[in-house]
N, C-alpha and C positions, 0 to 999 in steps of 0.2 A: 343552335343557341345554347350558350352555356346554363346550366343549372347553378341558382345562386348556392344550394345545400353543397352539392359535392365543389365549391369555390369556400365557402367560408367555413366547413366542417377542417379540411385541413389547416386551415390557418389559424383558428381558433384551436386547433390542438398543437398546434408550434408554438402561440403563444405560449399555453397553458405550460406545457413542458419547460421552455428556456423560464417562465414563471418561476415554475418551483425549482428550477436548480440554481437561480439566484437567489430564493429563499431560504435553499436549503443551505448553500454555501455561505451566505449571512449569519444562519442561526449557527453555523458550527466556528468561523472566525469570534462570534461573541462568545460560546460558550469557551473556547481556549483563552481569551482577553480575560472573561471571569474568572477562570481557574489562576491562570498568571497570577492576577490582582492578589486574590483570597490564600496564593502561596508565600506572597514576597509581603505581606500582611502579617502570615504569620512568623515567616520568618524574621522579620522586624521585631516582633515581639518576644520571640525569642532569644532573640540578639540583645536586646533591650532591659531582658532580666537580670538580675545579679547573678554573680557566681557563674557556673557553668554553661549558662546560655548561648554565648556567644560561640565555643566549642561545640556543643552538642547542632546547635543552628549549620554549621560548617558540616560537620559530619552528615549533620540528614542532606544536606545539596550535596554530598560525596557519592551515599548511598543512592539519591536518585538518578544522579546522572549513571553510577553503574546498571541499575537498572533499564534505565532506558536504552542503553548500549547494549545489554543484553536480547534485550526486546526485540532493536533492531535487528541484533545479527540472527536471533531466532526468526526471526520473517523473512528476510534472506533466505535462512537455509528451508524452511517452510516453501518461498518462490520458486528456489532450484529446484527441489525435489518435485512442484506442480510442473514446471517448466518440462522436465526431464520426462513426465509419467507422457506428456501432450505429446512429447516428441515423438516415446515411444512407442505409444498407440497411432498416432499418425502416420506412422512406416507399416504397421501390424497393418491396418485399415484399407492404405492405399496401396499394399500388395495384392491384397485380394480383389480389385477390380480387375475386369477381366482384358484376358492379354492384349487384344490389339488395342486398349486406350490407357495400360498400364506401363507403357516402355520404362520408363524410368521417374513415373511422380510421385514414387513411394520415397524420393532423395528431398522432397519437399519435407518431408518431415525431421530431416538430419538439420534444421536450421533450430529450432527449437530447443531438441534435443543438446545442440552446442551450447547452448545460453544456457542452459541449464547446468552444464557441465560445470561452464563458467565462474555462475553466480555459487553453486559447492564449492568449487575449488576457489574463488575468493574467501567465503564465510568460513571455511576450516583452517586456508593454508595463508593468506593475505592480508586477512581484517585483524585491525589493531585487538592485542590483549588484551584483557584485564589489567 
């Protein structure tokens, strides 16, 4: 006979779980809506002023978008470098299991490893300028 506990113990933590990552993903689409809003708000106001406003308004959307291009490509090279360390450690790891079940799964790790290579060699040699 089934146990009602170990029946509705796991479903009531599956709800709970898919729960909060639609709340969680909720509160973070709002908080970017808000940010938007309270940006192009001020920008309008800035725009809006006499004299240099509308110039200086321009320039700060210049400045942020360089930013955030930079942001990106330092997370990139931030991924690569994580991507690379996993590869590298994964080959270091799975050479040391012992010989009759190590023939060759230390090459599992050379996948990793490549993506990593990759995403460096995008962010340095690839990704658009400044």
């Amino acid at each position: 006979m089934l146990d009602p506990a170990g029946v509705f113990v796991p479903i009531v933590a599956i709800v709970c779980v898919f729960s909060f990552v639609a709340v969680a993903t909720w509160l973070g689409i709002r908080l970017k809506e808000r940010e938007s809003f309270y940006k192009s708000e001020t920008l309008k106001k800035i725009a809006e002023t006499q004299g240099a406003g509308g110039g200086s308004a321009i320039e700060f959307l210049r400045q942020e978008e360089t930013r955030a291009q930079r942001r990106r490509l330092e997370g990139q090279k931030l991924g690569g470098l994580i991507t690379l360390a996993v590869g590298v450690g994964m080959i270091i790891f799975l050479r040391m299991i012992p010989d009759a079940a190590r023939e060759n799964a230390y090459y599992v790790g050379v996948l990793p490893l490549l993506i990593g290579v990759a995403l460096l060699g995008y962010a340095y040699f690839l990704a658009p300028k400044e």
